[in-house]
C-alpha positions as CSV (number, residue, x, y, z in Angstrom):
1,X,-60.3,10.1,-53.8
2,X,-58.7,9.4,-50.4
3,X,-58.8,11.6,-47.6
4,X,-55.6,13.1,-46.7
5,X,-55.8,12.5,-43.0
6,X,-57.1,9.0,-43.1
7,X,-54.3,7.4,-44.3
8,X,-51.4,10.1,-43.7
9,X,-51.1,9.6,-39.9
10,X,-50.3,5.8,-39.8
11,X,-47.8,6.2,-42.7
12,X,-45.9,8.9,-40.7
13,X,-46.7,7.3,-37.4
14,X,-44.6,4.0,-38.4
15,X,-41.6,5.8,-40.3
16,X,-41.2,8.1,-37.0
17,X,-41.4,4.7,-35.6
18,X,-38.8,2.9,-37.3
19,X,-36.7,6.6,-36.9
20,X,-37.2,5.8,-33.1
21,X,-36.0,2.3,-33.4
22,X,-33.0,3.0,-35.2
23,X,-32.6,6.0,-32.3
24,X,-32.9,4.1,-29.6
25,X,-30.3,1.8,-31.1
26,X,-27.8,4.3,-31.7
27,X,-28.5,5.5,-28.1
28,X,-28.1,1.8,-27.0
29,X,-24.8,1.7,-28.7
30,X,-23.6,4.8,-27.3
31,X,-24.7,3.6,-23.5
32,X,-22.8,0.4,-24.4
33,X,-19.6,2.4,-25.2
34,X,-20.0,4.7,-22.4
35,X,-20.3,2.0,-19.8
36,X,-17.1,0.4,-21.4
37,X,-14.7,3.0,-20.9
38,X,-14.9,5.3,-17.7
39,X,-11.8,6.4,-18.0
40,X,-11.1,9.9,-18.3
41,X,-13.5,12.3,-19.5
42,X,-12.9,13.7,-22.6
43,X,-11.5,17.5,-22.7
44,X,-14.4,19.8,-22.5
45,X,-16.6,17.6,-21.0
46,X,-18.8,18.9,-18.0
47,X,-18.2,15.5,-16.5
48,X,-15.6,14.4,-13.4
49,X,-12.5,12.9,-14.3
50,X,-11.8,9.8,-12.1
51,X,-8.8,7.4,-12.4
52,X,-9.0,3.9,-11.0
53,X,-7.1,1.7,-9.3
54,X,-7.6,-1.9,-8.3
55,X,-5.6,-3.1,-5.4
56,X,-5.7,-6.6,-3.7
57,X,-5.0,-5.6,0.2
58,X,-7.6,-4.2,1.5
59,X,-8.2,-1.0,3.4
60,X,-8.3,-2.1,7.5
61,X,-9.4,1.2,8.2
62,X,-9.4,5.2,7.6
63,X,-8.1,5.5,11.2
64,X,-4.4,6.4,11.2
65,X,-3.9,5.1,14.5
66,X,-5.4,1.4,13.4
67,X,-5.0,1.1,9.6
68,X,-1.6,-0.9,8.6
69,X,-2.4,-1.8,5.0
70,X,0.2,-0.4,2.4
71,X,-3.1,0.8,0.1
72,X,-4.4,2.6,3.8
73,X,-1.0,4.4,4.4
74,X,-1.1,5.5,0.9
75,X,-4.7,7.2,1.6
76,X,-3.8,8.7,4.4
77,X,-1.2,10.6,3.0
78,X,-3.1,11.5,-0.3
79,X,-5.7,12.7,2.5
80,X,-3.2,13.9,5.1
81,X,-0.5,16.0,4.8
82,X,2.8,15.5,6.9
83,X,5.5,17.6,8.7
84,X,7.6,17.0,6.0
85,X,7.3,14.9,3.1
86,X,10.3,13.3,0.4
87,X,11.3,14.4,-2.6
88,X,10.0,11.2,-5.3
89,X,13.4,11.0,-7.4
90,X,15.9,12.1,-4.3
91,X,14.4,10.7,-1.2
92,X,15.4,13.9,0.6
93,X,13.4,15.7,2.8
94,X,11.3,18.6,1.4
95,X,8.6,20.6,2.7
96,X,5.0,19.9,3.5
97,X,2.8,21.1,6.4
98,X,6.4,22.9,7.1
99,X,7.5,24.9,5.2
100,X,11.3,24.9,6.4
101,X,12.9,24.0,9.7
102,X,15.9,24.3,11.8
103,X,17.3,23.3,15.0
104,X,19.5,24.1,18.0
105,X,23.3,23.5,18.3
106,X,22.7,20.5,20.8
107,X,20.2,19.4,18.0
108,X,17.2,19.1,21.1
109,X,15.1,21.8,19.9
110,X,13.5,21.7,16.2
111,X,11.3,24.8,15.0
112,X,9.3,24.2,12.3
113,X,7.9,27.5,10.4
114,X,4.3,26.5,9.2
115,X,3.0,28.0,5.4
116,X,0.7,30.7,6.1
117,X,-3.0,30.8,5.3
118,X,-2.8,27.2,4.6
119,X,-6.3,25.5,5.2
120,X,-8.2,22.2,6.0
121,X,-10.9,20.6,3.5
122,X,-14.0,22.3,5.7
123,X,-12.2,26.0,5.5
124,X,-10.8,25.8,8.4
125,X,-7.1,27.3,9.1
126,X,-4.5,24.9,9.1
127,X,-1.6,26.4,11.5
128,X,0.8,24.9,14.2
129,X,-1.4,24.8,16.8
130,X,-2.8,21.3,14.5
131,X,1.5,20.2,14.4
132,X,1.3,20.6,18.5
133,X,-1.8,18.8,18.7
134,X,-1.1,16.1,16.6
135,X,2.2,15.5,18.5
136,X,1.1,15.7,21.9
137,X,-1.9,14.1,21.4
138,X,-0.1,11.0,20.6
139,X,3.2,11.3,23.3
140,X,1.0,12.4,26.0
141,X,-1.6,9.0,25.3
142,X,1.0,6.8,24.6
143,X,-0.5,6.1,21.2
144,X,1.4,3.1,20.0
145,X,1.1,2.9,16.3
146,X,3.9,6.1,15.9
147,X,5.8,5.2,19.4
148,X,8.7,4.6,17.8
149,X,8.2,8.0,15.1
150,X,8.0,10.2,18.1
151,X,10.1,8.9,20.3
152,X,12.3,11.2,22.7
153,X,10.2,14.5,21.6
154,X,8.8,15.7,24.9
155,X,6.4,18.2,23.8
156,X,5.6,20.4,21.1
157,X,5.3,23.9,21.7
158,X,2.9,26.3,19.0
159,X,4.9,29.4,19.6
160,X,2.6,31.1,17.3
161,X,0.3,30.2,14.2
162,X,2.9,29.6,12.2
163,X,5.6,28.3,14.3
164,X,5.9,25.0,15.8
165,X,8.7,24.1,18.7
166,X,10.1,20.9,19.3
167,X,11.3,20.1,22.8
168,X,13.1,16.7,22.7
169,X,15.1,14.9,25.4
170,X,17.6,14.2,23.1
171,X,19.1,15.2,19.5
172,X,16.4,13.3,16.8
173,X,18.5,11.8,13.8
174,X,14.9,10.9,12.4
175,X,12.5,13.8,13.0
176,X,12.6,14.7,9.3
177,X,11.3,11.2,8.3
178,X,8.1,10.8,10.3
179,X,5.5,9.5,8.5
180,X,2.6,11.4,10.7
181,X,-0.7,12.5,9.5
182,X,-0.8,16.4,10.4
183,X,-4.4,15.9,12.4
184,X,-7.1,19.1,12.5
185,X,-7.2,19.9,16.3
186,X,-11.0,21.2,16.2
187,X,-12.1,17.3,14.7
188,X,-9.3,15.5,16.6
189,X,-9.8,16.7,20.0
190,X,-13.7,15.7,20.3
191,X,-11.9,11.7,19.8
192,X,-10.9,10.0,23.3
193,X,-7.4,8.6,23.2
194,X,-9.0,5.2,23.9
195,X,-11.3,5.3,20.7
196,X,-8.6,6.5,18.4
197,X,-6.6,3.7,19.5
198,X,-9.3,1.0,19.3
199,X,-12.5,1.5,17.4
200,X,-13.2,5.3,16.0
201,X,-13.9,4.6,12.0
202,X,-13.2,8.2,10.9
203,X,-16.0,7.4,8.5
204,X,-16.2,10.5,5.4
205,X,-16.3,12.7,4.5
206,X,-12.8,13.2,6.4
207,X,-11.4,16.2,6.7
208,X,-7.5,16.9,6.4
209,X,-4.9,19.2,4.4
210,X,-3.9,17.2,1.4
211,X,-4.7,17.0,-2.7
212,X,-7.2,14.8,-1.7
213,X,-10.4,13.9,0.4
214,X,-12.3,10.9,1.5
215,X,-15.8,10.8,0.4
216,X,-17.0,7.5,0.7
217,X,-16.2,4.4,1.7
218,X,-17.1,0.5,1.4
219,X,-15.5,-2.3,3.2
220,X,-13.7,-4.5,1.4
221,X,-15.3,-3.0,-1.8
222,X,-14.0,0.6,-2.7
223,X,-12.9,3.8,-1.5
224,X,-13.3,7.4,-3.8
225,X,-11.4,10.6,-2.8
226,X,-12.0,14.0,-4.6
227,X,-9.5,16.6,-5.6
228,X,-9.2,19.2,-2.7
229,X,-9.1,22.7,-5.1
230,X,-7.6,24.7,-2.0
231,X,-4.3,22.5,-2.1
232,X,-1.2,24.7,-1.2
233,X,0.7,22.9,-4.2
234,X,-2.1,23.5,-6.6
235,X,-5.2,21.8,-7.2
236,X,-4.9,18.2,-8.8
237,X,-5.3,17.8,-12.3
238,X,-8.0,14.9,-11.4
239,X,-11.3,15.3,-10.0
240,X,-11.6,12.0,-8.2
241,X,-9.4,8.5,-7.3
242,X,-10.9,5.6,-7.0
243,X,-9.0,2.8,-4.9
244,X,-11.2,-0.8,-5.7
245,X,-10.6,-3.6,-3.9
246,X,-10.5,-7.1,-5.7
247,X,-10.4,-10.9,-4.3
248,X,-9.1,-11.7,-7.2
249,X,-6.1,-11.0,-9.6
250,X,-7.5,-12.2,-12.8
251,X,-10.5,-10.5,-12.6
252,X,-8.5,-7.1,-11.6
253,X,-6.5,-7.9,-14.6
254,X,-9.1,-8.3,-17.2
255,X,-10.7,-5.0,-15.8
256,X,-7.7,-3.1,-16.8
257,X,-7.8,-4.7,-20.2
258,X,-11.1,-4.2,-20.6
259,X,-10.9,-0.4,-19.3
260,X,-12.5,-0.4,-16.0
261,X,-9.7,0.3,-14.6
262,X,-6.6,2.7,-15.2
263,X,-4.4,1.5,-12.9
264,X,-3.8,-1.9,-11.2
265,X,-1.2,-2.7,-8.3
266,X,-0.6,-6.6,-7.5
267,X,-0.3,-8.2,-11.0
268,X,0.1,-11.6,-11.5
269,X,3.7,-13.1,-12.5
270,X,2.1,-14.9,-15.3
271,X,0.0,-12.2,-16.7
272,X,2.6,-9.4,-16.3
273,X,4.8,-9.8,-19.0
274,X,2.3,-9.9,-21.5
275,X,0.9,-6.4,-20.1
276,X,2.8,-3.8,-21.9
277,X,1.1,-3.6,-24.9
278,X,-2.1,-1.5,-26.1
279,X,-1.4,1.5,-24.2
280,X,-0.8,-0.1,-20.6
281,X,2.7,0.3,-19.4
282,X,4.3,-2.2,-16.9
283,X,6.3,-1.2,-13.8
284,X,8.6,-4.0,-11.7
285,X,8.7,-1.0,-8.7
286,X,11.0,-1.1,-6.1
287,X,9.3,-1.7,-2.6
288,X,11.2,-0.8,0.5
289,X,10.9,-3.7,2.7
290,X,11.1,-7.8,2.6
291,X,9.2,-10.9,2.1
292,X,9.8,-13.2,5.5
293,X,9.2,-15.8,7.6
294,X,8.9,-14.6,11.7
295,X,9.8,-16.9,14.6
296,X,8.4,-16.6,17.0
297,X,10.9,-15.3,19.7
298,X,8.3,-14.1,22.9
299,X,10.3,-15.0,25.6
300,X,7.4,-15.2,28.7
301,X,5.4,-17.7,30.3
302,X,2.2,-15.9,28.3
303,X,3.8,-17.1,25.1
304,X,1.9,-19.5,23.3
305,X,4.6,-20.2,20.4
306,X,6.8,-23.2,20.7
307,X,9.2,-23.0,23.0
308,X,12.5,-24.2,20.7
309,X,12.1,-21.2,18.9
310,X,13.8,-19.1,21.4
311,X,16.8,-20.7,21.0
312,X,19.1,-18.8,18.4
313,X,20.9,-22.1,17.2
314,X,17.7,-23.7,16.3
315,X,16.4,-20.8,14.5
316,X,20.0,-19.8,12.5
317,X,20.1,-24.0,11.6
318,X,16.5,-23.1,9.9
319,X,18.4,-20.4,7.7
320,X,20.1,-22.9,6.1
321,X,16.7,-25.1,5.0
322,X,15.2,-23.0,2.4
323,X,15.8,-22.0,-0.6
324,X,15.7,-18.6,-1.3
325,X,16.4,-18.8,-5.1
326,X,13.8,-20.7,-5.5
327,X,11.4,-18.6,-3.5
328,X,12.7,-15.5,-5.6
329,X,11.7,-17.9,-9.0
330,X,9.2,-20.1,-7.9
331,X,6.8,-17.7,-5.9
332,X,8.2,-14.2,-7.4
333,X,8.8,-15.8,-10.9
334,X,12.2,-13.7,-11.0
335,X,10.7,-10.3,-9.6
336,X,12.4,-10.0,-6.6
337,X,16.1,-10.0,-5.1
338,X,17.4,-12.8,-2.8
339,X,16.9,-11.6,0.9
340,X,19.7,-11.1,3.6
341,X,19.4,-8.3,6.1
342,X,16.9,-5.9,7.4
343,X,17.1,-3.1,4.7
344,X,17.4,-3.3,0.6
345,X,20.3,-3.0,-1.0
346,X,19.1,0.2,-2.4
347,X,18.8,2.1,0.6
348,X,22.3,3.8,1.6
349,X,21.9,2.2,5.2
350,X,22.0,-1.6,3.8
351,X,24.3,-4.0,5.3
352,X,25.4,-7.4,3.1
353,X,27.0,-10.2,4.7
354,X,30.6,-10.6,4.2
355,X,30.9,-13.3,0.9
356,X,31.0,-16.8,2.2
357,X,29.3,-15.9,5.6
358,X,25.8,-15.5,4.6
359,X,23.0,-18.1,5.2
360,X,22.9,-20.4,1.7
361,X,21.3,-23.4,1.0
362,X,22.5,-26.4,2.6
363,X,19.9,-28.9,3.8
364,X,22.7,-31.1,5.4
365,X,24.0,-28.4,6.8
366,X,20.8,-27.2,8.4
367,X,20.7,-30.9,9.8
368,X,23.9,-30.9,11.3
369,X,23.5,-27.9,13.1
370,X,20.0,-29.1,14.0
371,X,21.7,-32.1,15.4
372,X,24.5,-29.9,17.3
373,X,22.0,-27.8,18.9
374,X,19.9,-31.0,20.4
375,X,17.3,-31.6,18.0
376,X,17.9,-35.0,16.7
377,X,15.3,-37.4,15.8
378,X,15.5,-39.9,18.6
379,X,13.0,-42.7,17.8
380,X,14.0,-42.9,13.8
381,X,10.3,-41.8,12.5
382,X,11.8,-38.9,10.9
383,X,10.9,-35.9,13.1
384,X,13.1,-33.9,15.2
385,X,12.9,-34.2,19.1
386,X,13.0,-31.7,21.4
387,X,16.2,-31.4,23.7
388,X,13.3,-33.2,26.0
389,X,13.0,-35.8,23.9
390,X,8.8,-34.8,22.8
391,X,7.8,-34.1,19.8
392,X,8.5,-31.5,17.5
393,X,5.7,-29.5,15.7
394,X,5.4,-26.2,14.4
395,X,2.6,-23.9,13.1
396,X,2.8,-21.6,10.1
397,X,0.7,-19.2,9.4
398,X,0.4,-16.8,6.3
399,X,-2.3,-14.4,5.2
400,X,-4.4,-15.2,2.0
401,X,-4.3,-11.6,1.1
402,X,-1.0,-12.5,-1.7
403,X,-1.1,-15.7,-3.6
404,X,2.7,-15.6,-2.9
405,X,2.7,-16.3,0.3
406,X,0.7,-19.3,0.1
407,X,3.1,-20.3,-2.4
408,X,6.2,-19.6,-0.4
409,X,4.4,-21.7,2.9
410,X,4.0,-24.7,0.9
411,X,7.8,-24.4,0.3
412,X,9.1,-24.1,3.3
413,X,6.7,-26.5,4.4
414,X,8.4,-29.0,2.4
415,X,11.6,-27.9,3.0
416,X,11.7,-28.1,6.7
417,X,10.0,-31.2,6.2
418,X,13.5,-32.2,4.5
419,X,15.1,-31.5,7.4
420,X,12.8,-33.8,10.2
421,X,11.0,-30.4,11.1
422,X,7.0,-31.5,11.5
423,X,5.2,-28.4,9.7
424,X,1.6,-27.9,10.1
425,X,0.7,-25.3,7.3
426,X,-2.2,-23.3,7.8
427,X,-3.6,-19.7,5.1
428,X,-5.5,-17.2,7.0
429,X,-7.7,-13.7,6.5
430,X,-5.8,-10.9,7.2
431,X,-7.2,-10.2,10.1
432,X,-7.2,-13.4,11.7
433,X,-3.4,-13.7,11.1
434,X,-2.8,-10.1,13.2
435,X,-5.5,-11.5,15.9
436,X,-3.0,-14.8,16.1
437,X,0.2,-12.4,16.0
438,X,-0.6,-10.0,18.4
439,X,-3.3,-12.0,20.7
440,X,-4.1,-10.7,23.9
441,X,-6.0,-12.9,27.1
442,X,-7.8,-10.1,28.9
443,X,-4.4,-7.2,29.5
444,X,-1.9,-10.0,28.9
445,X,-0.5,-10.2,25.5
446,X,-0.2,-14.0,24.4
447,X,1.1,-14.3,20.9
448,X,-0.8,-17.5,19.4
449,X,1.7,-18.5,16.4
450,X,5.2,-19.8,15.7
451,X,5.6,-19.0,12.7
452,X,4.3,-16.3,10.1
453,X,5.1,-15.5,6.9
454,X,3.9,-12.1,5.0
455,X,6.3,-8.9,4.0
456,X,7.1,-5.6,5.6
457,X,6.9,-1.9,3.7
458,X,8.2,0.8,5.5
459,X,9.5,4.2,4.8
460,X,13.0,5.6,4.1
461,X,14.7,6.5,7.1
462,X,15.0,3.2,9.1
463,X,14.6,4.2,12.4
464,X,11.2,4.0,12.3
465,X,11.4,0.3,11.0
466,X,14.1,-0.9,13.4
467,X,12.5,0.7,16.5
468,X,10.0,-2.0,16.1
469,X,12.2,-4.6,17.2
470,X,12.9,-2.7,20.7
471,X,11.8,-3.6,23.8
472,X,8.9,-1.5,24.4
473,X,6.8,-2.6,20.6
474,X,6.2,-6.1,22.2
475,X,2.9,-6.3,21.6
476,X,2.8,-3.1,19.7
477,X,4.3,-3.4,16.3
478,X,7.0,-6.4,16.6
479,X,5.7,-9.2,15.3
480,X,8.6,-11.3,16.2
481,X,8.6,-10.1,19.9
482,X,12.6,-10.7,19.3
483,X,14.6,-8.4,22.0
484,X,18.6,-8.0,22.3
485,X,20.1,-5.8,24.9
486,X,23.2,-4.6,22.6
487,X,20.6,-3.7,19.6
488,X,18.9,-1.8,22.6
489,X,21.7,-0.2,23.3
490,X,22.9,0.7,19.4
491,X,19.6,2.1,18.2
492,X,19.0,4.1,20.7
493,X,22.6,5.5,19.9
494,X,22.2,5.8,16.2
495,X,18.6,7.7,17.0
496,X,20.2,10.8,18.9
497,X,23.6,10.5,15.9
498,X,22.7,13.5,13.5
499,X,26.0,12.9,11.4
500,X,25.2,11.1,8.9
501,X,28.2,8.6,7.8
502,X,28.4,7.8,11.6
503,X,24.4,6.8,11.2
504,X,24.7,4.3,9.1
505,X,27.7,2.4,10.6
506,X,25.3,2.1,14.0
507,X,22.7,1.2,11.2
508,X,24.6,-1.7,9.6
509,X,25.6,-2.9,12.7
510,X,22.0,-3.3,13.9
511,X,21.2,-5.1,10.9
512,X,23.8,-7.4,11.5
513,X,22.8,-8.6,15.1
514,X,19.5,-8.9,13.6
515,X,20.6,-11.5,10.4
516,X,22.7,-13.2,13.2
517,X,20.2,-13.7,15.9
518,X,17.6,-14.8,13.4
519,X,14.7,-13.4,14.6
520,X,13.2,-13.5,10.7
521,X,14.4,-15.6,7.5
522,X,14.0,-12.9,5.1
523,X,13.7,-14.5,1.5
524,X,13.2,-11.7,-0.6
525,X,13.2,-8.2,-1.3
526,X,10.4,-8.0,-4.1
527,X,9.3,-6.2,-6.7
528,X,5.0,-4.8,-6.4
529,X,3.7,-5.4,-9.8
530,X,1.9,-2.7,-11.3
531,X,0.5,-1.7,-14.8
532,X,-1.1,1.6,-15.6
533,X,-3.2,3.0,-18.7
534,X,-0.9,5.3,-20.1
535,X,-2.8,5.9,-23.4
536,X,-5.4,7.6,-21.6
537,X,-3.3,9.1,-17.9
538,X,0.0,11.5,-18.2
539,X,2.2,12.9,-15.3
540,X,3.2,9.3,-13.7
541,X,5.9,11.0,-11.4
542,X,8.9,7.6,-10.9
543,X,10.2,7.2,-7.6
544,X,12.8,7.0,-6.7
545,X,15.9,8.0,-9.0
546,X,17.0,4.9,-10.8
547,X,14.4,2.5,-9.2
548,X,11.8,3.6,-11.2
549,X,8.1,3.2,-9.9
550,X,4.2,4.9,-9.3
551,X,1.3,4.6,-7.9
552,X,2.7,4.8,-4.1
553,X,3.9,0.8,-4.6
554,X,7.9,2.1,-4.6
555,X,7.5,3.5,-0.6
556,X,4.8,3.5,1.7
557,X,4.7,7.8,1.6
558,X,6.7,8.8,-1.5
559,X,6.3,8.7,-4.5
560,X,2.4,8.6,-4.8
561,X,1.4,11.9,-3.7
562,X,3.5,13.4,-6.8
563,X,2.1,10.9,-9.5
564,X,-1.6,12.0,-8.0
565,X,-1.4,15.4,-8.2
566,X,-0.1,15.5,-11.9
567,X,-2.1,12.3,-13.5
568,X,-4.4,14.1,-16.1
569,X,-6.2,12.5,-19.4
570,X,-4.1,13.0,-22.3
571,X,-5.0,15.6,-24.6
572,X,-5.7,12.8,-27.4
573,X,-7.6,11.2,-24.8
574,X,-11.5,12.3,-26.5
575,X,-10.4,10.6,-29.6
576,X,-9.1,7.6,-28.1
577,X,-10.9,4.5,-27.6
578,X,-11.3,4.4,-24.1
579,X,-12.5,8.0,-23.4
580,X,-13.3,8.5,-27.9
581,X,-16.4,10.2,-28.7
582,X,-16.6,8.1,-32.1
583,X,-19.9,6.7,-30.5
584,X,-21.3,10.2,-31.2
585,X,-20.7,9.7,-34.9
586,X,-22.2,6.6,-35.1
587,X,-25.0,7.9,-33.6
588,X,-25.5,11.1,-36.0
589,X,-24.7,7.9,-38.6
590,X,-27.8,6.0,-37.5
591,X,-30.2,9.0,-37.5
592,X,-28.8,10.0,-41.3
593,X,-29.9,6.5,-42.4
594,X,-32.7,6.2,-40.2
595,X,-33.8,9.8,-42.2
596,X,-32.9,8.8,-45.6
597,X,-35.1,5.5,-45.0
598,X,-37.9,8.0,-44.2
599,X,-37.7,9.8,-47.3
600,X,-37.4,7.2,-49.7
601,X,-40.7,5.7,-47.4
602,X,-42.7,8.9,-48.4
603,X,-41.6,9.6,-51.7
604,X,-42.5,5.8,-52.7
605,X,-45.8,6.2,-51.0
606,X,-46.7,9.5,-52.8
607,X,-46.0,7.8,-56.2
608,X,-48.2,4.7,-55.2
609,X,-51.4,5.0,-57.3
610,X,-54.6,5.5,-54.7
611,X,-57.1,3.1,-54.4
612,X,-60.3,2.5,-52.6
């Protein structure tokens, strides 16, 4: 006879053995399916729901006053709330930090009433005396990345804690449309001027009145933002954001296939159309602004750009060199519109060139009047002379950050080249293409370039935009450094004009000196390519009526605020594949064989005949 405990305990030992095995499997498994889809968390769960999005551009900074990325000025206002904000499908005003506003008969005085008991992410009350700081902080120290926003409002006023004045010098056409981070005074005021303008981080968490806060940050590598619950509009329906930045587009790509990501802005030509299937949807969204090449047009001994470049016949004969079909095909692959003036033909201020007057393409053409204005080439190499008779070379620079801009300088590299004009073709970082564009020696600003191209995105109301080609942005935000005194003289008459129809006449006109003078060749208006899981994410808020777009790519500050508050998981979203809890199953599966193994182990064994 055996003795029950001799042999009993290494029989059960080995079948709780293999029972752990086949556990650890099924928890293997699960881990495995867990790690592949992060998207939303499945209703009921105790755990955050994040949605993420992979951009290209990175995020220059958190600092309002420093930051000019697209993908920064869309943080700052999921962060930051303004004065007043746009309505996503009408692109009119509506309330924000304000709740409603009104103004004097001479249209000089603005009073903003503030919502009450509004607060900031620390607890802190939120009340005009944060509008007056904000504004005066930035007129009173001349801070130049929102001259142009603020320009002829004298001082703001906080008549009380929920009443801000505006005192401005003259009527403001624009002071609806300023796209200005309402700043907490009690955070704000312990910055120097000098430090805000140069080299304060504002590293999280950071602190200001909108859906969302800045945790955490990584150059270059992500940035994560949690819901703020206090929002006066109601607490998101997502606990966090998650803004990744990528090198590359492929790899982006394949993360959104794959589930790492929900959202993806910058998609590649080739890969889009084959997007919009297995619950991602594809979005061609309108961007407000233009793909361009700058001259560039500094006209001081400081400049460092080629001299033939301030002559307006030599830059309107370029007009005629390139292509901009092809651009719109070649670089775009048919995402984009052809390129004329300063605004889209969406926007109600846009001004087309009269049929038959625009610039086309016609290479001869561009070489007669190349030939007309002095530039001929002299000693039969062909290259173009100067009227001096030396020879003719010109630098372009574009930023690496878009694959389409590398593509579009190899273009007009060759096609200037077609007309005698010596191209040397250079791609640069980001931020070595703004150190060239805006250099300074010492105090003296010396812009190192003499040609750029990259895009511009800026917000509805145009002044904002078209103030940076006054006078007082060279070396501030013009990157062309281009000056006119009768565009001086319009804009500063359309920016006190508050009738409307009269506004955009002075608007059109501007635009017109502008595609004259040729400061810019603007090729395109494009299209931001963007895909989004919508198998998993609901409440994608398009922007704006008829141009249908998310995820902030349609305007720098509308749009994106709307489609972050209201993205949730879908209410299928816990049996779906990304965010299923089948893995649970399989689990429960694994254990029910893993037990029935067990049994049929034991059973066997009990009917095995002892022996010694």
């Amino acid at each position: 006879m055996r003795p029950f405990g001799k042999s009993s305990r290494p029989v059960i030992g080995r079948a709780l053995t293999l029972v752990g095995v086949l556990l650890l499997a099924g928890l293997t498994l699960a881990g495995a399916a867990g790690a592949q889809s992060p998207s939303p968390s499945p209703a009921g769960s105790t755990g955050p729901t994040t949605y993420r999005v992979g951009v290209l551009e990175k995020i220059d900074s958190l600092n309002p006053f420093i930051g000019y990325s697209l993908v920064a000025n869309v943080i700052y206002h999921l962060n930051y709330d303004y004065l007043t904000g746009y309505d996503p499908v009408k692109l009119a005003p509506r309330p924000e930090f304000a709740e409603s506003w009104s103004h004097s008969a001479d249209g000089k005085t603005w009073t903003f009433k503030i919502r009450p008991g509004m607060t900031w992410q620390d607890g802190q009350p939120a009340t005009a005396r944060d509008v007056a700081f904000t504004f005066n902080y930035i007129i009173k120290n001349q801070m130049v990345s929102y001259a142009t926003a603020t320009k002829s409002i004298e001082k703001v006023i906080a008549v009380d804690d929920t009443t801000a004045r505006f005192v401005c010098s003259q009527p403001k056409a624009d002071i609806l449309g300023m796209a200005i981070p309402i700043l907490p005074e009690h955070i704000w005021s312990m910055v120097s001027p000098k430090a805000a303008a140069a080299s304060f981080t504002n590293d999280p968490p950071v602190i200001g009145s909108g859906p969302f806060r800045i945790v955490e940050n990584k150059a270059n590598s992500f940035t994560r933002l949690v819901a703020n619950r206090s929002y006066w509009r109601g607490a998101p329906h997502t606990d966090q954001l998650l803004f990744i930045t990528y090198e590359n587009a492929d790899t982006m790509v394949q993360d959104l296939k794959g589930g790492t990501l929900d959202g993806v802005v910058g998609v590649p030509q080739a890969q889009f159309a084959g997007l919009g299937t297995g619950g991602i949807t594809t979005n061609a969204a309108v961007l407000w602004g233009f793909t361009q090449l700058s001259f560039n047009c500094y006209d001081s001994p400081d400049s460092m750009g080629n001299p033939v470049l301030l002559d307006e016949r030599f830059r309107q004969a370029l007009q005629y060199a390139v292509d901009r079909d092809k651009v719109v095909n070649t670089a775009f692959g048919g995402y984009a519109r052809v390129g004329a003036t300063l605004l889209p033909p969406y926007s109600e201020y846009h001004w087309q060139p009269p049929s038959g007057e625009d610039y086309t393409y016609d290479p001869d053409k561009a070489g007669a009047l190349l030939d007309a204005a002095g530039y001929k080439d002299v000693n039969g190499d062909g290259w173009r002379e100067t009227k001096q008779g030396k020879p003719l070379s010109l630098r372009l620079y574009t930023s690496s950050e878009r694959p389409v801009d590398t593509t579009i300088g190899r273009l007009v590299t060759g096609w200037f080249k077609n007309v005698g004009v010596k191209v040397r073709f250079e791609v640069l970082e980001a931020g070595t293409l703004v150190a060239r564009v805006w250099n300074y020696k010492g105090a003296t600003f010396a812009p190192d370039y003499d040609m750029m191209n990259w895009y511009w995105v800026f917000t509805y109301d145009p002044s904002s935009f078209l103030g940076y080609l006054m006078p007082d942005q060279i070396g501030a935000w013009s990157d062309t450094s281009w000056t006119d005194p009768a565009y001086t003289k319009l804009y500063n008459e359309q920016s006190i004009d508050l009738d409307a129809q009269s506004r955009i006449l002075k608007v059109q006109e501007l635009q017109r000196i502008v595609w004259e003078s040729s400061p810019y060749i603007i090729f395109c208006y494009d299209q931001q390519l963007e895909a989004y899981n919508t198998a998993k994410w609901e409440g994608y808020v398009p922007a704006p009526s008829g141009y249908p777009g998310y995820q902030g790519a349609v305007l720098e500050d509308v749009g994106q605020i709307d489609t972050y508050l209201q993205l949730r998981p879908v209410a299928a979203a816990e049996t779906t594949a990304g965010g299923s809890t089948s893995w649970i199953y399989a689990v429960i599966a694994i254990v029910a064989v893993a037990v029935g193994v067990l049994v049929v182990w034991l059973r066997r064994r009990a009917n095995r005949p002892e022996t010694e």
